[in-house]
C-alpha positions in Angstrom: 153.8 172.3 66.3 155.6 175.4 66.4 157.7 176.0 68.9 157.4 180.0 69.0 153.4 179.1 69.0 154.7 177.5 72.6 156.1 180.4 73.8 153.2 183.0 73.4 151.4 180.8 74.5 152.5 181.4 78.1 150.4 184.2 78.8 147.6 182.4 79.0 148.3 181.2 81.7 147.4 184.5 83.8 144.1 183.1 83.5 145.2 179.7 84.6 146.5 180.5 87.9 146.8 183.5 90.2 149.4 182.1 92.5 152.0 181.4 89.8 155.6 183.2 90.5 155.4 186.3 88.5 157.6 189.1 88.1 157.3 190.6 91.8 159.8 192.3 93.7 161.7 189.3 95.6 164.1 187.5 93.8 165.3 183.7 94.8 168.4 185.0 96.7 169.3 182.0 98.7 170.6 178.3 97.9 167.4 177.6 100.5 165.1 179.2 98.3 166.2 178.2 95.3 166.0 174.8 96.2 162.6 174.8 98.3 160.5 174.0 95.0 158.2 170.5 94.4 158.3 168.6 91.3 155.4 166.2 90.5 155.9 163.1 88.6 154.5 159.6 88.0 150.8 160.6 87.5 148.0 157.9 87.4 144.6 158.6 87.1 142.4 156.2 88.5 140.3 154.0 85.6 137.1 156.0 85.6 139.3 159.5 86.1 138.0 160.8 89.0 141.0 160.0 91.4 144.9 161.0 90.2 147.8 159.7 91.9 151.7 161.0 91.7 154.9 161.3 93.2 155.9 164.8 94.8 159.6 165.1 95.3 161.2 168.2 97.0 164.9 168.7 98.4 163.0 170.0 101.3 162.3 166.4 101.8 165.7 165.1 101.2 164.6 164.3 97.9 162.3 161.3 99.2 159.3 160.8 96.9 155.8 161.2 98.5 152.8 159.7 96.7 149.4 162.4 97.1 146.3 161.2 96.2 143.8 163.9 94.7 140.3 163.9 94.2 140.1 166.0 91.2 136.2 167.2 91.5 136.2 168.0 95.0 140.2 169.5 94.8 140.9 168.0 98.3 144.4 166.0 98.6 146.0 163.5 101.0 149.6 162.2 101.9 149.7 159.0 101.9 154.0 159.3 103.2 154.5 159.5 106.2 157.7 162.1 107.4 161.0 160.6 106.9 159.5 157.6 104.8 159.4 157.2 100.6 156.7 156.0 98.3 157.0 155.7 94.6 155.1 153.9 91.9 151.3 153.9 92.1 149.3 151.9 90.2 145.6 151.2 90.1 144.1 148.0 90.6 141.6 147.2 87.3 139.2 148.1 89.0 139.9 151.1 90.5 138.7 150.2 93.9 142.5 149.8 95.0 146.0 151.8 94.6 149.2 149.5 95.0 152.4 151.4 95.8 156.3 150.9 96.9 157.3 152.1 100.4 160.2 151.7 102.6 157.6 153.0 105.9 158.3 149.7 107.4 161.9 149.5 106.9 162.8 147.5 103.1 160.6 148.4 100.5 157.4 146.6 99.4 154.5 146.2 97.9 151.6 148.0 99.9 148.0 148.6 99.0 144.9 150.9 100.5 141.8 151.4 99.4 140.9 154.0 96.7 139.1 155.9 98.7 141.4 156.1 101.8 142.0 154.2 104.3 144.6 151.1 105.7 147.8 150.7 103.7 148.5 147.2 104.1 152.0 145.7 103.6 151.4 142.6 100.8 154.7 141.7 100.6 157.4 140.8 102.4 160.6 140.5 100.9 163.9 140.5 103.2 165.6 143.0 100.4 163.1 144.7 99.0 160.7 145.2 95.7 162.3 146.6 92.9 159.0 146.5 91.1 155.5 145.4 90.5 152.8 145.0 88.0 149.0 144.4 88.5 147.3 141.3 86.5 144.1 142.1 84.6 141.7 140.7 86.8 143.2 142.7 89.6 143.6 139.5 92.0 147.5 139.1 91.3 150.0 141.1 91.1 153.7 139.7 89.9 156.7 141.8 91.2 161.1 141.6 91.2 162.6 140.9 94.1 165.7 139.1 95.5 165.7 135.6 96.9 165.4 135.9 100.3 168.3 133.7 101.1 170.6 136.0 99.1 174.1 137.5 99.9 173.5 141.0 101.2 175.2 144.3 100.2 178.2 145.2 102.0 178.8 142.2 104.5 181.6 140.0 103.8 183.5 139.4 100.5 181.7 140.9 97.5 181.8 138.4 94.7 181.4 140.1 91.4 178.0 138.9 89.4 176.6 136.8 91.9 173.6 134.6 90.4 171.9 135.4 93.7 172.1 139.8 93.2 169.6 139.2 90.9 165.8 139.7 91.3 163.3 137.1 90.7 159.6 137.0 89.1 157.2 136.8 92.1 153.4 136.1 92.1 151.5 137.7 95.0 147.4 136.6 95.7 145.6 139.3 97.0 143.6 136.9 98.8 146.3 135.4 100.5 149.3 137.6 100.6 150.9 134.0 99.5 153.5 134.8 96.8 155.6 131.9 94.4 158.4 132.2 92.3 158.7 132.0 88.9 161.7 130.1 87.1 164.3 132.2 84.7 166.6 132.4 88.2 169.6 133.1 86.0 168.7 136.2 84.1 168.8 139.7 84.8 165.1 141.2 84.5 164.6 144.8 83.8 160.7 145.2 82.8 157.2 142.9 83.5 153.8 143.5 82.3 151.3 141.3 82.5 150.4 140.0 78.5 147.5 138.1 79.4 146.1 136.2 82.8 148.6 133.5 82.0 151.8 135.0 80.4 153.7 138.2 81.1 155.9 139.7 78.4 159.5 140.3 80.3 162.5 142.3 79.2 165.2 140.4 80.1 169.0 139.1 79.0 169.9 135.3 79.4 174.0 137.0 79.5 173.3 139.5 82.9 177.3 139.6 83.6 177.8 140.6 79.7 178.2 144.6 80.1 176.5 145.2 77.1 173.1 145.8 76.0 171.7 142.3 75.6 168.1 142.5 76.2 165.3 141.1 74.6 161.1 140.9 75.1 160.4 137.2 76.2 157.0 135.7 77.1 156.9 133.7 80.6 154.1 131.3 81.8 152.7 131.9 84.9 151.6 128.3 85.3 154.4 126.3 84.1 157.5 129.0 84.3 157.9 127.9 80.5 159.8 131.2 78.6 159.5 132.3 74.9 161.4 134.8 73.0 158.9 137.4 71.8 161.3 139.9 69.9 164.8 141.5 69.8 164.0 145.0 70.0 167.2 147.9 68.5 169.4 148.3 71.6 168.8 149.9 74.0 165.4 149.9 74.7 163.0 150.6 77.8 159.3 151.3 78.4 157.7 148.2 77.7 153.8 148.5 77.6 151.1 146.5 76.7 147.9 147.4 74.7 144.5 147.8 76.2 143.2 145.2 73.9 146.3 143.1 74.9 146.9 142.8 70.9 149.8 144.1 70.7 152.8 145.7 72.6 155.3 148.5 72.1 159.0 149.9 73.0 160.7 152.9 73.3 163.8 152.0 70.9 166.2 153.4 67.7 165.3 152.7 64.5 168.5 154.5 63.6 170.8 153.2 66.3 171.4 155.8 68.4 172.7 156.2 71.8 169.5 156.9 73.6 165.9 155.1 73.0 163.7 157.7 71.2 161.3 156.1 69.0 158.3 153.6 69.0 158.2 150.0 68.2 155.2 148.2 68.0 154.4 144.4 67.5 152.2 141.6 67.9 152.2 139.9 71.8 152.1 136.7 70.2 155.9 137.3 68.1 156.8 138.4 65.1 158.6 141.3 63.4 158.4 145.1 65.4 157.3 148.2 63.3 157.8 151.7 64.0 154.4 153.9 64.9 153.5 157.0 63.1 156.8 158.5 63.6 157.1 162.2 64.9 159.5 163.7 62.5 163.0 164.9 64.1 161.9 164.6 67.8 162.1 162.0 71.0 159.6 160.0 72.7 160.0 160.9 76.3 156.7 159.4 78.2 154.0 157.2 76.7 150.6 156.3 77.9 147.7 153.5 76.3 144.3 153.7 77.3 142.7 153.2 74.1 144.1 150.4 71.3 143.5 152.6 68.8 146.1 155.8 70.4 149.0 156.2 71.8 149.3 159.6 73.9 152.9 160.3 74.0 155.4 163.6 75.8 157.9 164.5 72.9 161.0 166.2 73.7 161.0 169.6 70.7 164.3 171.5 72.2 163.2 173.3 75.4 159.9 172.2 74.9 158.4 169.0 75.9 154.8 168.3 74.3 152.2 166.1 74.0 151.1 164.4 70.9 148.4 161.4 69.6 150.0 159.1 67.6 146.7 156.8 65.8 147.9 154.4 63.2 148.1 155.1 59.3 147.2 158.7 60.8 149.8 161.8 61.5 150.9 162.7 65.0 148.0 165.3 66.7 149.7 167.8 68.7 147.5 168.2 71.8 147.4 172.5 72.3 148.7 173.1 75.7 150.3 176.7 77.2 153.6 174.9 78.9 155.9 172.8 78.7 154.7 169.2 80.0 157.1 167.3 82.3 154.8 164.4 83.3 151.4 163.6 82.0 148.4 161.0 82.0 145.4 160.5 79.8 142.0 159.4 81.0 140.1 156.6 78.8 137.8 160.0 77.5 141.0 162.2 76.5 141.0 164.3 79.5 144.6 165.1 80.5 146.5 165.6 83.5 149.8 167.6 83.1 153.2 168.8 84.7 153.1 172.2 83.5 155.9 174.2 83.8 157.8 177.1 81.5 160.8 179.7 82.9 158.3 182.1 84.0 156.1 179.1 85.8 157.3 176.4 88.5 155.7 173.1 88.1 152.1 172.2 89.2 149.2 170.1 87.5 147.1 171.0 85.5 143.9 169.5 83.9 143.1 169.8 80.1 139.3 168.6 79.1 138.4 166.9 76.5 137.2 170.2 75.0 140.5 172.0 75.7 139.7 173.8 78.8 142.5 173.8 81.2 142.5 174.6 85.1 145.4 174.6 87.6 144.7 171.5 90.0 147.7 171.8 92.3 149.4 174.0 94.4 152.8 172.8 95.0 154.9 175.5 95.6 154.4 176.8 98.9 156.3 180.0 99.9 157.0 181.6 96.1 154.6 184.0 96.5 156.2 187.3 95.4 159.2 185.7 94.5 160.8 186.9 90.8 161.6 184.3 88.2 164.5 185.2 85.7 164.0 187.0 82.5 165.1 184.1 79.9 165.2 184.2 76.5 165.1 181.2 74.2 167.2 181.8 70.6 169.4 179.9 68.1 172.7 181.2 66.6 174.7 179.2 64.0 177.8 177.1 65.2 181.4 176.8 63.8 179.9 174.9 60.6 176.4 176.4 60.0 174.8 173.9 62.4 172.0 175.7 64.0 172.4 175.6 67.9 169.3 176.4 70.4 170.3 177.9 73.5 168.5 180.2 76.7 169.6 183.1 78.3 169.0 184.3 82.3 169.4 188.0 83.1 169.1 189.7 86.0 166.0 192.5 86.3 166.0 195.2 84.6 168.1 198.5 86.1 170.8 195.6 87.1 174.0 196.6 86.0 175.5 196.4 82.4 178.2 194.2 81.1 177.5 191.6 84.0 179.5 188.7 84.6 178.5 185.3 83.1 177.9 181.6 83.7 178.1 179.0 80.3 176.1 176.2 82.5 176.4 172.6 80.5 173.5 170.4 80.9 174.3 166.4 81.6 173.9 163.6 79.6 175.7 164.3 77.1 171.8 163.0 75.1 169.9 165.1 77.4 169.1 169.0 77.3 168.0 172.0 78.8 164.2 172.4 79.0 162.1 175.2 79.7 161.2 175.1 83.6 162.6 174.4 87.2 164.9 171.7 88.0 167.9 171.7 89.8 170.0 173.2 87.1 167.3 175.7 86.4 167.6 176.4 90.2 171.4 176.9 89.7 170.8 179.5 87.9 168.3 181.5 89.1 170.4 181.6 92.3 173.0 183.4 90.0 171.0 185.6 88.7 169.9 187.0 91.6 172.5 187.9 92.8 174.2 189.7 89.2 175.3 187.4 86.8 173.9 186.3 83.0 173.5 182.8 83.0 173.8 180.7 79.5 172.3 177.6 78.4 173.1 175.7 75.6 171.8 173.0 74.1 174.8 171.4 71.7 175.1 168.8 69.0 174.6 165.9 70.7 171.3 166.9 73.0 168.3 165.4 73.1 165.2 166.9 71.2 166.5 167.4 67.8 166.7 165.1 65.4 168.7 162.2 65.4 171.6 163.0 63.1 172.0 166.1 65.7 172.2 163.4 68.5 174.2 161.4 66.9 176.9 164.3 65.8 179.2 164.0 69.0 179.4 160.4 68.3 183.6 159.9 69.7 184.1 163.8 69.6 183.5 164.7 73.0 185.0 168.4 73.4 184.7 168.6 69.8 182.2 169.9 67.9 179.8 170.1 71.1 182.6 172.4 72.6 183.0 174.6 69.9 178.8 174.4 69.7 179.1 176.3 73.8 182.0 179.0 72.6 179.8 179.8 69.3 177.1 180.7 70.9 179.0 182.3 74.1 180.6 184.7 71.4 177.3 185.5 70.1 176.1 186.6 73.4 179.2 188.4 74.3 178.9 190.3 70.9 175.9 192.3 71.5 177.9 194.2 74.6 175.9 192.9 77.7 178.9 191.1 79.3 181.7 191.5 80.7 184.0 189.0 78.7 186.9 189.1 81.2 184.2 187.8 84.2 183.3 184.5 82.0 182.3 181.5 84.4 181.7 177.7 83.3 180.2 174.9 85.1 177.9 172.1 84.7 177.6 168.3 86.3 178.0 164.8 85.1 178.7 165.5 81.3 178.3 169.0 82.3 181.3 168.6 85.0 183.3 166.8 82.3 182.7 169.4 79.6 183.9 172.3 82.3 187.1 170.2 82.6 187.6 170.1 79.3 187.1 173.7 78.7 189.6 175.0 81.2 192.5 172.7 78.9 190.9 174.3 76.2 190.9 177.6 76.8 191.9 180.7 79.4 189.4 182.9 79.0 186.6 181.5 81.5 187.9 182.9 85.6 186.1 180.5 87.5 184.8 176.7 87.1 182.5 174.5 88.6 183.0 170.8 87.8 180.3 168.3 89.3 180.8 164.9 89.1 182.8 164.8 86.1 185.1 162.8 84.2 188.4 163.5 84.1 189.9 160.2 82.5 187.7 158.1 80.0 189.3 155.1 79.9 189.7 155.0 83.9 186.3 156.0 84.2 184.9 153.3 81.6 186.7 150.8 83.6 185.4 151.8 87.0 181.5 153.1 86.5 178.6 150.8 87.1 177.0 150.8 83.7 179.5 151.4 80.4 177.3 150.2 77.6 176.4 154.0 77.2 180.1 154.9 76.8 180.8 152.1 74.4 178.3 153.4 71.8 180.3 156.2 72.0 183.3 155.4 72.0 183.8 151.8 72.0 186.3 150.4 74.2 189.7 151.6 75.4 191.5 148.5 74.7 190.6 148.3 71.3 190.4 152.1 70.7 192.6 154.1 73.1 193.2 156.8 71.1 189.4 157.9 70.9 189.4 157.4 75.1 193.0 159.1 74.9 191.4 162.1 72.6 188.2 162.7 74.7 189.5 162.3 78.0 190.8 166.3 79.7 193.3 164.5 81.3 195.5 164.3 78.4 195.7 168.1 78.1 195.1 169.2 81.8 198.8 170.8 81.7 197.1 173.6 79.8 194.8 174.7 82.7 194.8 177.7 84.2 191.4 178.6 85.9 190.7 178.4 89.4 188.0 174.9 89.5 185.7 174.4 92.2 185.2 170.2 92.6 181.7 168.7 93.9 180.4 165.0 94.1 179.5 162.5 96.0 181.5 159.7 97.6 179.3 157.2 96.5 178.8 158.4 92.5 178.7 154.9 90.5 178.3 156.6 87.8 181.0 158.7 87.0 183.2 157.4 90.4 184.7 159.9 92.4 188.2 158.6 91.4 187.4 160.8 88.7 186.7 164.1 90.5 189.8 163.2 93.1 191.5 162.8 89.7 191.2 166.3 88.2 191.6 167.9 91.9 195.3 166.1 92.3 196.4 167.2 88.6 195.1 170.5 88.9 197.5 170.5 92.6 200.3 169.7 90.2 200.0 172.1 87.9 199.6 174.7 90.1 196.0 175.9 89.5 194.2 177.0 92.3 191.5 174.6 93.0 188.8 173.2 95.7 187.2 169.5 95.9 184.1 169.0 98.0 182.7 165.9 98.2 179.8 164.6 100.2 179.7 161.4 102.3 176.2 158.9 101.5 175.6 160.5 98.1 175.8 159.2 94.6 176.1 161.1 91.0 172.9 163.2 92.3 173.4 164.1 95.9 169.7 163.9 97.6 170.6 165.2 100.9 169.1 169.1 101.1 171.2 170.1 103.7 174.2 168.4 100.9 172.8 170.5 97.7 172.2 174.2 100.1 175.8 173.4 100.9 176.5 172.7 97.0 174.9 175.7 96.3 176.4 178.0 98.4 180.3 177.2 97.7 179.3 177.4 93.8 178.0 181.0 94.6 181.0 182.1 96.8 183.3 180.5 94.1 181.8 182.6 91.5 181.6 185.8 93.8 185.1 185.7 94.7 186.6 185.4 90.9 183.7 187.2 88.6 182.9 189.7 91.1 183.5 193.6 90.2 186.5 193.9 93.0 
């Protein structure tokens, strides 16, 4: 499980695929291009593996997901989205003969089905606001699925009561027979998760407190015949990605065993109740993605750094790294081991790929349509040692080679703050490929507090926001700037969500960077706790304000945004619930105040991640003029 193993082996993958972007003589040059690229995600593989199902997502397409169905043997896909419309979700029935789905095509989204083998998509449900989700039963003829009542308030008309008993979805039973569906009781709880348990019980996660703003969920077990509920277990909060076992023995949990911010590890117990234990851990890194097709294994995508991997976890047994030439951003596992993959690295845009049970592999997909030619930054992945010895992993983009020396650079901060920079193309990779074509170095860090480390690494920024993490960025900037490839007086920062936040709080910190781009920051914690639409997050982190101002007052830039001085480009989105635009309108007025020269652009219809394509080419092209016109050689 080395991680420099990883990275040689990437030239394999010559063999793999002849129409991956190499290193041609185009390079992406426009915020069109840059954006144009198709990520794959969600893949199911039908039960006897001959069929795999997943969700294509481009900005081309507005960011809508499209489900494609592929017939692996023959290599022949089809569409199942029609233009303009969204599908999401597949799932198999049992039996493979049918694929259930989400899709808004006729108007709210529901519950459709078609046959495996093409053909009708039939709407099976009907709700007046929509599926949230669904889950097939084991004999294939039910499926149970969340949805609103359909005598509910709706969104937007009239007076907004805050935690309304009726803005919460139900537990629905659909017959495929006869498109009837029933509700289940619990009316009064909030319901996150459902999988079917057994043909009479479904294990739910769930909180009896849904207006408590904390994390208050539990596993419960609910009667399909009677409505009856059980408490199964209390899992570490938070935790997500409730699955049953084949067998239907036993389920698991993606949790903390060390109470951390973010759920990384596995919990396994008994469907029936009883204490949860942790699997075969997988020493020092995060459980990203699980799949269960055999009781005896669990196939699971860790998060190693940059790297994302895949790994067999068997009880009483050490984890089995599965050998595979990229980085994995999605995967599935057929009942006879054969994978399916997201591949991806920085010198390879994501397609799937198909590992056999031997440990052949073969490209399946071709995604990206119109990269031919087109030249992929030169990145280098390295560690230097922080402030205090900590060890700090970080990339590096630089222009071809014969572009000029000492080039201008961009620090770009990576959200979360427990999330990190991984080796292939998403839309901060796509940042800054667009930057270095046209000139600059473009720096990546991954700081105490990131995901993919181990836990006390994740934990480390625990109240320190702009602390330690901070002085992680400048540590390994000044390492960069030491070996005489940059220009140190054209230093540019920028970064959204907690990367947004952390370029606010660098331009109080320091003069040196010339240009900033702040994306749907935060600018004041405590306002921003007090306004965003899920806080439990910030509360590990920092508590509350009312009981701990001082930690909101000390991580917050708008306690020392008098000390700015560098010219700060502002982007979000009108709608952002998570970090609300109050915060971004926030950091524009002070920075007004003080003098600093400053810009805010912010997009009507869009949340924290604007969707819009026409939105992120426009994104993209004022962070590129922003840059030009402060880093720029005059």
């Amino acid at each position: 499980m080395n991680r420099k193993t990883m990275l040689h082996r990437t030239v394999a993958l010559a063999m793999l695929s002849a129409s991956a972007a190499g290193r041609c003589a185009v390079a992406v040059s426009t915020p069109a291009q840059a954006l144009s690229y198709v990520r794959a995600s969600d893949l199911r593989l039908s039960p006897d593996g001959s069929q795999l199902a997943y969700v294509a997502v481009s900005y081309n397409w507005d960011a809508k997901p499209h489900l494609r169905v592929l017939d692996i043997a023959a290599g022949t896909e089809r569409e199942l989205t029609p233009a303009g419309k969204s599908d999401r979700s597949p799932q198999w029935s049992p039996d493979g003969t049918t694929l259930a789905y989400l899709s808004n095509v006729g108007g709210k989204t529901q519950v459709y089905t078609t046959p495996s083998r093409g053909g009708t998509a039939t709407a099976l449900t009907a709700r007046k606001f929509g599926v949230d989700r669904f889950h097939w039963s084991p004999d294939g003829r039910t499926i149970a699925y969340l949805a609103r009542d359909d005598d509910a308030q709706p969104h937007g008309i009239g007076p907004q009561v805050a935690d309304r008993e009726d803005d919460l979805s139900r537990v629905w039973l659909v017959d495929l027979g006869s498109a009837a569906s029933r509700k289940l009781g619990v009316d009064r709880w909030r319901i996150d998760e459902l999988q079917w348990r057994d043909l009479t019980h479904l294990l739910l996660v769930a909180t009896e407190r849904p207006n408590v703003e904390e994390n208050t969920d539990a596993v419960y077990a609910l009667s399909t015949a009677t409505g009856a509920v059980e408490r199964v277990a209390a899992p570490p909060q938070p935790f997500d990605a409730l699955l049953v076992s084949p067998d239907a023995r036993t389920y698991l949990v993606r949790s903390t065993v060390a109470g951390g911010p973010s759920e990384r590890d596995l919990l396994v117990g008994s469907v029936r109740g009883g204490e949860l234990k942790a699997l075969t851990p997988v020493p020092d890194l995060a459980i990203a993605e699980v799949k269960w097709r055999d009781p005896s294994a669990v196939w699971a995508r860790v998060v190693d750094g940059f790297w994302n991997r895949i790994v067999r976890l068997a009880p009483g047994a050490a984890a089995a790294a599965i050998d595979l030439p990229l980085s994995v951003a999605s995967f599935d596992v057929a009942r006879d081991g054969e994978l399916v993959f997201v591949g991806e690295d920085f010198d390879h845009l994501p397609e799937i790929y198909l590992r056999t049970n031997v440990g052949r592999v073969r490209q399946l997909t071709h995604l990206q349509q119109g990269w031919d030619g087109v030249q992929l930054a030169m990145t280098t992945v390295f560690q230097t040692r922080s402030f205090d010895g900590t060890m700090i992993e970080a990339a590096l983009m630089k222009p071809a080679v014969g572009a000029v020396s000492r080039a201008p650079l961009v620090l770009l901060v990576h959200g979360g703050p427990s999330s990190n920079f991984t080796a292939g193309f998403s839309w901060e990779a796509a940042w800054a490929q667009m930057l270095v074509a046209h000139g600059y170095q473009v720096l990546m860090v991954n700081p105490r507090g990131s995901n993919g480390y181990s836990e006390a690494f994740l934990k480390a920024n625990r109240g320190d926001w702009g602390g330690g993490d901070y002085r992680d960025l400048i540590a390994v900037l000044d390492a960069v700037i030491a070996k005489g490839e940059v220009d140190p007086e054209r230093l540019g920062i920028g970064g959204w969500s907690y990367g947004g936040e952390m370029t606010a709080w660098a331009i109080t910190q320091t003069h040196r960077f010339k240009a900033a781009v702040a994306g749907a920051g935060v600018f004041d914690q405590q306002a921003e706790f007090e306004t965003e639409a899920h806080p439990d997050g910030d509360e590990w982190y920092f508590g509350t304000p009312w009981e701990h101002p001082d930690v909101f007052a000390r991580n917050s830039p708008a306690t020392y945004i008098r000390n700015a001085r560098t010219p700060t480009l502002i982007l979000d989105g009108e709608d952002d619930a998570s970090n609300p635009v109050g915060q971004s309108k926030g950091l524009y007025r002070a920075l007004k105040h003080f003098g600093v020269e400053t810009e805010m652009v912010l997009y009507p219809n869009e949340g924290h991640s604007p969707r819009l394509g026409s939105n992120n080419i426009d994104m993209f092209e004022r962070i590129l003029a922003w840059y030009d016109s402060h880093l720029q050689a005059k």
